[in-house]
C-alpha positions in Angstrom: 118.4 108.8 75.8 117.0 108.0 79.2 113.6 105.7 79.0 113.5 104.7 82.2 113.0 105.9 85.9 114.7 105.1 88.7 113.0 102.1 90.8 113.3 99.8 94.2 113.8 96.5 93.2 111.8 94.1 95.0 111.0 90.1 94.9 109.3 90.3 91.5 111.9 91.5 90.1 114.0 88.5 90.7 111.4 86.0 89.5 112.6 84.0 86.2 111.4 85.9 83.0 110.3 82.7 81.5 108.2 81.3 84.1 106.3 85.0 84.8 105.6 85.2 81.1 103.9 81.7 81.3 102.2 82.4 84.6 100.6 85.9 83.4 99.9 84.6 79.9 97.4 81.9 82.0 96.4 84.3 84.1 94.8 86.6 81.1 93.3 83.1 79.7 92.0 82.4 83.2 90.6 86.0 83.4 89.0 85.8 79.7 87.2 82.6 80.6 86.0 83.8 84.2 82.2 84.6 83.8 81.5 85.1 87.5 81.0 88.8 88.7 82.0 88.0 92.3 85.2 86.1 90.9 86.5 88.3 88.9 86.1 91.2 91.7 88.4 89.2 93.9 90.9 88.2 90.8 91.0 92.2 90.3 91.9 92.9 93.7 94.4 90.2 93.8 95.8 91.3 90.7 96.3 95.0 91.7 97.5 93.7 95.3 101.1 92.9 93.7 101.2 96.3 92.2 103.1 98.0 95.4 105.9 95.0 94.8 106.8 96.6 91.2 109.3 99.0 93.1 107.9 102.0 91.7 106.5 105.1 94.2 102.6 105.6 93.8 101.9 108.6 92.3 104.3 107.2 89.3 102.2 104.3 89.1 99.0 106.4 89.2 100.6 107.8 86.2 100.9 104.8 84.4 97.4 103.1 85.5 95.5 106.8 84.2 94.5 104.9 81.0 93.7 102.3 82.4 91.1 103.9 84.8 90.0 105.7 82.0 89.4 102.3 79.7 87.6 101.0 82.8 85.2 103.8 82.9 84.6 103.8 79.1 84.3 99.9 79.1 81.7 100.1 82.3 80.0 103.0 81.8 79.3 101.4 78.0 77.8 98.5 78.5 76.1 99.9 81.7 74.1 102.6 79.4 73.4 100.5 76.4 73.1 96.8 77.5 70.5 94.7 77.6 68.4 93.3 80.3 64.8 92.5 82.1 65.3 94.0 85.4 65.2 97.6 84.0 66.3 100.1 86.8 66.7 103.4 85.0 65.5 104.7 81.6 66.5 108.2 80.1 66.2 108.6 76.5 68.8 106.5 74.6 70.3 105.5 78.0 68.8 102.7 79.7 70.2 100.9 82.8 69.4 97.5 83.8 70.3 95.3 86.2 72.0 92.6 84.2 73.6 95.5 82.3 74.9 97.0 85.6 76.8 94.3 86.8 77.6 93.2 83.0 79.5 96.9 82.6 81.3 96.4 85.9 82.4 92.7 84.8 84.0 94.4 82.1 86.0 97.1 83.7 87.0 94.5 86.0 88.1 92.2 83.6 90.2 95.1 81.9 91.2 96.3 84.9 93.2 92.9 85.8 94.5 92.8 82.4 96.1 96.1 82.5 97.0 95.2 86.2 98.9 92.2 85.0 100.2 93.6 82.0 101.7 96.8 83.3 103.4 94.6 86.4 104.9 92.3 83.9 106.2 95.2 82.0 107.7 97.2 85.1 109.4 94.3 86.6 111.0 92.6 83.5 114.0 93.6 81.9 114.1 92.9 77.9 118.0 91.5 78.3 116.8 89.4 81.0 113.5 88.1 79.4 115.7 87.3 76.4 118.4 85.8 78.4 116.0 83.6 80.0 113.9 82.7 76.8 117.2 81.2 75.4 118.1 79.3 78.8 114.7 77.9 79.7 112.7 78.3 76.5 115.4 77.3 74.3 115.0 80.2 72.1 117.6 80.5 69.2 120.3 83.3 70.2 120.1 84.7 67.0 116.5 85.6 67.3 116.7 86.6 70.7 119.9 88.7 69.6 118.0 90.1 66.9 115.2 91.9 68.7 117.8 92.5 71.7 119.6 94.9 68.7 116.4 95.8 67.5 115.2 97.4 70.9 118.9 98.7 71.2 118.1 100.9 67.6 115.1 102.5 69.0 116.6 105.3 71.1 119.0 105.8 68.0 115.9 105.8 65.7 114.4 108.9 68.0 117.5 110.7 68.3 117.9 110.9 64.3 114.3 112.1 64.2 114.9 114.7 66.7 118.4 115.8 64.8 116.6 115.7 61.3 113.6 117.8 63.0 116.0 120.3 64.4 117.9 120.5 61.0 114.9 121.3 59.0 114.2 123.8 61.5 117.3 125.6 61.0 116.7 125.5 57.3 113.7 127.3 57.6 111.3 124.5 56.2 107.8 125.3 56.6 104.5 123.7 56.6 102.6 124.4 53.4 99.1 123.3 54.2 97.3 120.7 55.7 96.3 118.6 52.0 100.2 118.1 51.6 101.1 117.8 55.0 101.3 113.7 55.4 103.3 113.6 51.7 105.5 116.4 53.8 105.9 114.3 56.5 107.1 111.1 54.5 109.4 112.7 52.3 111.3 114.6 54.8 111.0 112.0 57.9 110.1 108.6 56.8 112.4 108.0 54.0 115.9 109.4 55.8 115.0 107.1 58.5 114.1 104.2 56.4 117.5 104.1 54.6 119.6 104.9 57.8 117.7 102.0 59.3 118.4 99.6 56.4 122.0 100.5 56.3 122.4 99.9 60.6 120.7 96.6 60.0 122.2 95.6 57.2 125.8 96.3 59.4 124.8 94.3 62.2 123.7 91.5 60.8 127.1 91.0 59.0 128.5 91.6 62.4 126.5 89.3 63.8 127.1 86.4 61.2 130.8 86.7 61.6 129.9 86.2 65.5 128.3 83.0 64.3 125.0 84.0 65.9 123.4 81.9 63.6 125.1 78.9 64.9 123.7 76.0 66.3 126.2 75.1 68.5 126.2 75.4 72.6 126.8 79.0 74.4 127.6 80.3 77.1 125.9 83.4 78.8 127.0 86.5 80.5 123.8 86.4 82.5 123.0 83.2 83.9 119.2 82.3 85.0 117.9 79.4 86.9 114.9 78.9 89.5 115.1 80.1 93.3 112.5 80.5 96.0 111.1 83.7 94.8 109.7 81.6 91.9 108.3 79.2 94.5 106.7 82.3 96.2 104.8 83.5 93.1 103.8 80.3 91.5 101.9 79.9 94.5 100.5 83.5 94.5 99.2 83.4 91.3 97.4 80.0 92.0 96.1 81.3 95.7 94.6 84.1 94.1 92.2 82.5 91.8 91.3 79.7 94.2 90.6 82.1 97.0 88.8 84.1 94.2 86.4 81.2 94.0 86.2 80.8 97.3 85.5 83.8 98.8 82.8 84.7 95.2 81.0 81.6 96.1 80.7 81.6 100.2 80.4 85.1 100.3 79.0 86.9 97.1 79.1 90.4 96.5 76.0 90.6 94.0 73.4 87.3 93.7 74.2 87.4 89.5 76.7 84.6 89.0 77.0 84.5 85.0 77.0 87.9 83.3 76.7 86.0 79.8 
């Protein structure tokens, strides 16, 4: 079953799992705690600068970012219609749009916007295997926890297949719906259980297969993928730093709105 899409592999592709799960974990800190409106304008940008670099061609990438968008209108256009605030610049009805609400509503979808930015990059430059590799190199993860959801993720295009198999079987058989009331007792009696049990009886094989590897082991391994440090590393531990301190920077020399705190 084919989940992904072909891609150009680029820099940040290279860069150790462990290290850009750190990074972007204190980058979504950094952007939680950033109160600033000017700030977190220039954090979004730099954040949506490094999406070209995830190897992907843009209109598959538009793709991807569409909720995104959308959770940044619904997050902005929220708080813009309904917030509070003394410098009142529009009222219509229920709506009412103030200044403090204004730039309050477009703090937020900025704030979202970096989030999904970073979270989306993270997720189209990463390989699971090599996150878990890594995790077990430089995080000194167990192996047979980092085995254990490598199999798990491995089960998940065999879980969908099955599904598709036992759909197309009750098809042939000429099953029907019967009516909306019983449709969700439908629904787990012909999908969820058959699944459940094939599910128990795969995991119950592989972890017997993978006690008699003596995953659960404490002695030292070796790995078929090896992961260390290299420049690329280098390159974007100092991007992700340059981007908030010329966030500051450039929010408090030259300001895009005279609000600072959006509290």
């Amino acid at each position: 079953m084919q989940l992904t899409f072909p891609h150009r592999e680029t820099w940040l592709h290279h860069v150790n799992p462990t290290l850009k799960i750190v990074l972007f974990s204190l980058w979504f800190a950094a952007i939680i705690l950033i109160h600033d409106f000017n700030v977190m304008v220039n954090v979004a940008i730099g954040s949506l600068l490094l999406l070209p670099w995830s190897g992907h061609p843009l209109r598959r990438l538009l793709l991807y970012a569409s909720p995104f968008l959308l959770m940044f209108m619904s997050t902005s256009t929220g708080m813009m219609f309904f917030g509070k605030g003394e410098t009142e610049w529009v009222r219509w009805g229920l709506v009412i749009i103030t200044e403090e609400s204004f730039y309050r509503g477009l703090h937020l979808g900025f704030r979202a916007l970096s989030m999904a930015a970073v979270g989306l990059l993270f997720g189209l430059t990463t390989r699971p295997v090599n996150l878990f590799y890594s995790l077990m190199q430089q995080g000194r993860l167990p192996a047979k926890y980092a085995y254990s959801f490598l199999a798990a993720m491995r089960l998940v295009p065999i879980l969908v297949e099955e599904f598709q198999t036992l759909r197309h079987a009750l098809k042939v058989r000429g099953m029907r719906k019967r009516g909306k009331i019983f449709n969700f007792y439908q629904l787990l009696h012909r999908y969820a259980i058959p699944l459940l049990a094939q599910s128990i009886r795969r995991a119950h094989r592989i972890a017997v297969a993978m006690e008699a590897k003596r995953f659960a082991g404490e002695a030292k391994r070796t790995y078929y993928y090896v992961f260390g440090f290299t420049y690329r590393d280098v390159l974007f531990t100092v991007y992700a730093f340059s981007v908030f301190w010329l966030a500051f920077l450039v929010g408090s020399e030259w300001p895009y709105a005279d609000i600072t705190d959006v509290r």
